[in-house]
LOMARKE-104595 format. One record per residue: residue in three letters; chain; x, y, z of N, C-alpha, C in turn. Coordinates in pm, 1 decimal, m for minus. Example, Ala and Ser with C-alpha at 12.3 -4.5 7.8 and 13.67 -1.06 7.14 Angstrom:
LOMARKE-104595
ala, A, 1319.0, m569.0, 780.0, 1230.0, m450.0, 780.0, 1320.0, m330.0, 780.0;
ser, A, 1285.0, m225.0, 708.0, 1367.0, m106.0, 714.0, 1290.0, 3.0, 787.0;
end
This chain:
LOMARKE-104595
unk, A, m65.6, 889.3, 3442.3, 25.5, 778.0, 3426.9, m51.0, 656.2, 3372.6;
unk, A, 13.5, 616.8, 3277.7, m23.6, 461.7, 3215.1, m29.0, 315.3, 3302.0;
unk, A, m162.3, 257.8, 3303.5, m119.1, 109.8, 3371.1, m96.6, 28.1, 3249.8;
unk, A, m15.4, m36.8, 3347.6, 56.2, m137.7, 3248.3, m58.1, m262.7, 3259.5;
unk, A, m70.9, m331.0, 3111.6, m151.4, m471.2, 3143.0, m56.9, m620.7, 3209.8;
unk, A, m109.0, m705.0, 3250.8, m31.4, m786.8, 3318.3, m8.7, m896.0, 3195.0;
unk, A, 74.3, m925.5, 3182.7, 129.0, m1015.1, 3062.4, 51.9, m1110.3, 3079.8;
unk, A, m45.3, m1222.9, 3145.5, m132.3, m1278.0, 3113.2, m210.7, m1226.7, 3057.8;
unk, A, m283.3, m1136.6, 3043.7, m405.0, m1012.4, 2973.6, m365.5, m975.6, 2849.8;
unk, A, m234.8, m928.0, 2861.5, m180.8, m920.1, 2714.4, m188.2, m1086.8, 2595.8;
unk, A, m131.9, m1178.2, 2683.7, m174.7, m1286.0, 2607.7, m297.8, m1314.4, 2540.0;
unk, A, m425.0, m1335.8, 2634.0, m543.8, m1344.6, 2645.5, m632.3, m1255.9, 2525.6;
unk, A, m571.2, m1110.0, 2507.0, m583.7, m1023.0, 2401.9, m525.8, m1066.6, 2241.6;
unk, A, m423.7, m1110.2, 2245.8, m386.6, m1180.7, 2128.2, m429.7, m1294.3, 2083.8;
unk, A, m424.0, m1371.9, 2215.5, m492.6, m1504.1, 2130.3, m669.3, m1494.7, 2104.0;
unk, A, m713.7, m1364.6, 2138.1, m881.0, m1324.5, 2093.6, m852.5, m1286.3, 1964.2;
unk, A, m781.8, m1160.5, 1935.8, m761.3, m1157.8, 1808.2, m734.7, m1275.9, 1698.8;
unk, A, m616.7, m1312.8, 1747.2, m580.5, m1411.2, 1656.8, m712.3, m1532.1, 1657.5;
unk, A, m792.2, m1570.9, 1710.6, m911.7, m1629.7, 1685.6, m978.7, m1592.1, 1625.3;
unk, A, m1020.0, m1417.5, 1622.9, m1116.5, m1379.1, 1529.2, m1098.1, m1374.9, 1403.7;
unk, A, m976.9, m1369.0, 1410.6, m883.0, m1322.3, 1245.7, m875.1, m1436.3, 1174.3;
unk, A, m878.9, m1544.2, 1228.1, m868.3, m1686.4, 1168.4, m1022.5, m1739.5, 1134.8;
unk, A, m1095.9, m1695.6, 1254.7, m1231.7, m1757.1, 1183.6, m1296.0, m1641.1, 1106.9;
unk, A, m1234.2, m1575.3, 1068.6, m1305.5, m1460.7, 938.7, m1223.5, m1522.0, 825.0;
unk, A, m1142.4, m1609.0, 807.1, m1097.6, m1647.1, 670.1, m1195.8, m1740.4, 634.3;
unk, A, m1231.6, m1719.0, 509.3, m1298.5, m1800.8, 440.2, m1279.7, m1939.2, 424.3;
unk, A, m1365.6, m2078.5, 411.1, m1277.3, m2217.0, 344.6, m1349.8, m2202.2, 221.3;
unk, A, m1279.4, m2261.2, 150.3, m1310.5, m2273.1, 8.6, m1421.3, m2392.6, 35.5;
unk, A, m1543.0, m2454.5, m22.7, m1584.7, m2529.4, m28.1, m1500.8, m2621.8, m98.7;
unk, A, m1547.2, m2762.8, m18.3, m1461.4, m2898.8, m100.4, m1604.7, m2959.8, m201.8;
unk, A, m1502.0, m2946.1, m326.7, m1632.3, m3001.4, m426.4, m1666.7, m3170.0, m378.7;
unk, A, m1621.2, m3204.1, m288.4, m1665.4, m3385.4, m243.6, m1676.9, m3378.4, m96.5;
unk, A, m1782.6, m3279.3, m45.5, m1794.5, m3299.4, 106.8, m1845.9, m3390.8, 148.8;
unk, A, m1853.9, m3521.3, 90.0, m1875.0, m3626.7, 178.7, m1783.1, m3778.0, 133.0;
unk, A, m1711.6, m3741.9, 125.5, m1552.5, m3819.2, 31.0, m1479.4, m3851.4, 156.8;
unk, A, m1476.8, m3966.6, 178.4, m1386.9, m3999.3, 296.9, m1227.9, m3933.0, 320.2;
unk, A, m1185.1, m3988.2, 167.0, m1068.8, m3909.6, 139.5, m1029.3, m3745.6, 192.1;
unk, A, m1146.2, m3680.4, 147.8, m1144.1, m3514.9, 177.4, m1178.8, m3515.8, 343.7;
unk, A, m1230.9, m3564.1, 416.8, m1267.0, m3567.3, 554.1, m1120.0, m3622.5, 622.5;
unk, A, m1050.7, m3703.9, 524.1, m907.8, m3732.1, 611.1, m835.0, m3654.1, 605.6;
unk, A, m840.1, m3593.8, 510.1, m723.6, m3454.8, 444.5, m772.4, m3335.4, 504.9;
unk, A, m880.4, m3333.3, 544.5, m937.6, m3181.1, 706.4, m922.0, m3211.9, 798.0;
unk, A, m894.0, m3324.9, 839.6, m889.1, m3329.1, 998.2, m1061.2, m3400.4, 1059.5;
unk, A, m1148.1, m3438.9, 959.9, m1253.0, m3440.4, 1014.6, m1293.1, m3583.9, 1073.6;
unk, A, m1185.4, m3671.7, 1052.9, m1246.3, m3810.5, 1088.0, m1090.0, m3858.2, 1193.3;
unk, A, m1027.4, m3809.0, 1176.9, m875.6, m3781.6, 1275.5, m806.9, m3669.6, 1274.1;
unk, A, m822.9, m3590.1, 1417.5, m820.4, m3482.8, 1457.8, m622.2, m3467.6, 1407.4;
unk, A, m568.6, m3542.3, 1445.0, m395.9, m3535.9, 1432.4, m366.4, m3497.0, 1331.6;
unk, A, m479.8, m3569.9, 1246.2, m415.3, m3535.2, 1098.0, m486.7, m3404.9, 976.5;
unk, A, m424.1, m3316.0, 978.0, m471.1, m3191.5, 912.2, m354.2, m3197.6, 780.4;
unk, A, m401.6, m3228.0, 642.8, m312.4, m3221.5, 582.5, m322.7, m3048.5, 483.8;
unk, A, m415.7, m3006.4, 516.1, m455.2, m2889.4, 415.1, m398.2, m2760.5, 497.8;
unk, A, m311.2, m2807.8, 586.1, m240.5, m2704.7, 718.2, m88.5, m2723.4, 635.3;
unk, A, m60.6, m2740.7, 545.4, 52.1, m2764.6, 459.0, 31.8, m2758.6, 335.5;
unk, A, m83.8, m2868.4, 269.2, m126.2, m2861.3, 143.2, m177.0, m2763.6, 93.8;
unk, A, m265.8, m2672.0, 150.8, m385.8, m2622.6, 131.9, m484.7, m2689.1, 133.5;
unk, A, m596.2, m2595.2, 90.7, m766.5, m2702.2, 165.6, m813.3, m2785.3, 70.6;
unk, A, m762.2, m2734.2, m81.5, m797.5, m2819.0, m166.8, m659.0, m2932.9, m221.9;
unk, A, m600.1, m2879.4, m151.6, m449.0, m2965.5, m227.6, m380.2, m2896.6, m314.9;
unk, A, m389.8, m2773.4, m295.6, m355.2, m2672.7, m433.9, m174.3, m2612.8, m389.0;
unk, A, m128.0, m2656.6, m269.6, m24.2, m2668.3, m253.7, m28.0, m2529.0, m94.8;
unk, A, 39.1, m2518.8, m20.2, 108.3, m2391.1, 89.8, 194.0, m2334.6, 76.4;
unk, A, 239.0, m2295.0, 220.7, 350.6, m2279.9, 233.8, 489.4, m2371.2, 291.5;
unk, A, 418.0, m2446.3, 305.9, 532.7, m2552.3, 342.4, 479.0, m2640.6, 276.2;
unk, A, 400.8, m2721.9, 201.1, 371.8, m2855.0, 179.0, 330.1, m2828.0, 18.7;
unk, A, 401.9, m2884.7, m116.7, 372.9, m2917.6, m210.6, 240.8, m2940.3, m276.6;
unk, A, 225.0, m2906.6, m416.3, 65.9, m2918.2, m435.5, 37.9, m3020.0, m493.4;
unk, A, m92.8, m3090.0, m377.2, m89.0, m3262.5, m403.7, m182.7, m3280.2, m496.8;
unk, A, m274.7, m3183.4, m511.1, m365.7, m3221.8, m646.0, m345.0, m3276.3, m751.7;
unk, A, m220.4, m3201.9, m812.6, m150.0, m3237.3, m918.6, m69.6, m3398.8, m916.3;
unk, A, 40.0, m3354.9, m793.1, 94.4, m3474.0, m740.5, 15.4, m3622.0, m728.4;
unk, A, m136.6, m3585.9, m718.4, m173.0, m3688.0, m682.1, m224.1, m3782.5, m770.0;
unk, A, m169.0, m3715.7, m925.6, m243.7, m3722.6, m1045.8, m121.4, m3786.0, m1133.6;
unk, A, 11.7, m3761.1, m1101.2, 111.7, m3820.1, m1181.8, 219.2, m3893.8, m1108.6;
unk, A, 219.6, m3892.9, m984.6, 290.5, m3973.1, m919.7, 243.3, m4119.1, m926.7;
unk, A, 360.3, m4215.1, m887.4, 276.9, m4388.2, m887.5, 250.2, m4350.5, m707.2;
unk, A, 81.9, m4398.1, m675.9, 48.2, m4425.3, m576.5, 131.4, m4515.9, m462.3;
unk, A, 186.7, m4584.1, m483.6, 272.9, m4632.4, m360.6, 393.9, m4537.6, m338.4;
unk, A, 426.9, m4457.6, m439.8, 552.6, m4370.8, m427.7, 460.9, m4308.1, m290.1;
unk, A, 340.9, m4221.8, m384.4, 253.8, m4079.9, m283.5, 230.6, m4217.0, m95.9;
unk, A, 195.1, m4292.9, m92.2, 150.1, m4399.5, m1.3, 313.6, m4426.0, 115.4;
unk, A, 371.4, m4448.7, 55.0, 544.3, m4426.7, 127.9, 550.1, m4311.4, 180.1;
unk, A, 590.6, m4178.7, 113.3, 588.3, m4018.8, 145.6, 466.5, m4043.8, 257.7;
unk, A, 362.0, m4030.3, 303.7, 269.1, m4009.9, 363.7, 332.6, m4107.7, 479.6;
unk, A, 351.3, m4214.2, 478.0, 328.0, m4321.9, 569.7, 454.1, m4308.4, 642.3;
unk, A, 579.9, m4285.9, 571.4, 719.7, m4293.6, 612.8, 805.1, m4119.0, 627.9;
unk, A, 723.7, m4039.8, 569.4, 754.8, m3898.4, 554.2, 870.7, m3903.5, 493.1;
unk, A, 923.0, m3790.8, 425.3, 993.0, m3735.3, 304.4, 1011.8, m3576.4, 332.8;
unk, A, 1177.4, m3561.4, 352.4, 1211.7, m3466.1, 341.2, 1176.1, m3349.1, 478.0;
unk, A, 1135.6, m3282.9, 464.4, 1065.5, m3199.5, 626.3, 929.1, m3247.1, 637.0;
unk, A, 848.3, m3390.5, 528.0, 708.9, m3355.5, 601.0, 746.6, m3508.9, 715.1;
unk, A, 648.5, m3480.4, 797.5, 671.7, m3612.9, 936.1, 613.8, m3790.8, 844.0;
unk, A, 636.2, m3867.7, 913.0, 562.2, m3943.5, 916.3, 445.9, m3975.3, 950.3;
unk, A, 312.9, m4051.5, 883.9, 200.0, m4063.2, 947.2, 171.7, m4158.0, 986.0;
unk, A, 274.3, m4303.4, 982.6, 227.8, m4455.8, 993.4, 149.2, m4468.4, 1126.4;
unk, A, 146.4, m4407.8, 1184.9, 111.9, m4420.4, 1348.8, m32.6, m4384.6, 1345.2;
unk, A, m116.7, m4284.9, 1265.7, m243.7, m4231.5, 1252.2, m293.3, m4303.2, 1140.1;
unk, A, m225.1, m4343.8, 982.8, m268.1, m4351.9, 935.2, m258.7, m4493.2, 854.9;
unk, A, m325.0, m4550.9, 776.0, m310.4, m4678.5, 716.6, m274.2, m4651.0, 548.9;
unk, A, m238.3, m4748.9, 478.9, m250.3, m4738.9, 328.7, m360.2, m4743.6, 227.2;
unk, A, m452.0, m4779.4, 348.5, m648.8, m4761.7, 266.1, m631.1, m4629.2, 282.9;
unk, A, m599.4, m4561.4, 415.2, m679.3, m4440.2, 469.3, m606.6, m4329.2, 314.3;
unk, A, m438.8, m4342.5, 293.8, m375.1, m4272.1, 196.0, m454.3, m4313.3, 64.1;
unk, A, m497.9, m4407.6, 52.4, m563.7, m4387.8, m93.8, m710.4, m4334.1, m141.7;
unk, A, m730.1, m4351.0, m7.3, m910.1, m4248.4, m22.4, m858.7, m4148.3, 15.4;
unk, A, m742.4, m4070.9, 34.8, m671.0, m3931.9, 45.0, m643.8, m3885.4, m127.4;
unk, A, m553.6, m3971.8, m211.3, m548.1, m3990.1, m366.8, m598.3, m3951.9, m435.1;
unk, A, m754.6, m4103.7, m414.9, m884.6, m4061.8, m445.1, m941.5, m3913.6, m455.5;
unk, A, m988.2, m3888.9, m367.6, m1055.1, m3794.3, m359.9, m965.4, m3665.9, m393.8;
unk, A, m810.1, m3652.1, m413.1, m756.3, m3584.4, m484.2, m724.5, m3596.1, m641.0;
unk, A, m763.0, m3685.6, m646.8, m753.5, m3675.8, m829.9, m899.0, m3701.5, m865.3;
unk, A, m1019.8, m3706.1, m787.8, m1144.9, m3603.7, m817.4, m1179.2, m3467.7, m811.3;
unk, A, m1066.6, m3419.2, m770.3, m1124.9, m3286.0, m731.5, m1083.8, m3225.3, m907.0;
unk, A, m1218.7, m3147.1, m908.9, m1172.1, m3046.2, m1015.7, m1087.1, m2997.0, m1060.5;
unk, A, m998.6, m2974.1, m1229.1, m918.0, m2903.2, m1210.4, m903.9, m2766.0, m1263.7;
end
């Protein structure tokens, strides 16, 4: 006869997997790892804010979040600075984490990135 695992254990088993499986994906290197901009857009200088969890890592667009590389290249900056600050459409607002310096060294460092 089979024992059954106790549904905490079963949890505990998935969320191992699902950890390993996530840190075996690769990141793309950011061609400006020391770009304030790119450190706001990972999460690395404010944990709340992960924008490449939508964008992608380079801005190259997701599954839910538009590709800002481009965007960040033909839009007028206070349009992209509003969207961010006031949110647009399903993405949230960030006024609470973030400032209108912090969105333009986000810009920045997206209309440096390679294309």
């Amino acid at each position: 006869m089979k024992k059954k695992l106790p549904m905490a254990k079963k949890w505990k088993i998935v969320l191992l997997i699902a950890v390993f499986s996530l840190s075996a994906c690769p990141r793309k290197p950011s061609p400006l790892p020391d770009h304030p901009g790119g450190k706001l857009f990972h999460g690395d200088i404010r944990l709340d804010v992960k924008c490449h969890g939508c964008h992608g890592w380079l801005g190259e667009g997701g599954q839910s979040g538009k590709p800002l590389v481009q965007l960040g290249r033909t839009i007028a900056h206070d349009k992209f600075i509003n969207a961010v600050l006031r949110g647009r459409g399903g993405m949230p607002a960030f006024n609470t984490v973030l400032n209108e310096n912090d969105v333009r060294q986000i810009i920045d460092w997206l209309e440096k990135i390679p294309q």
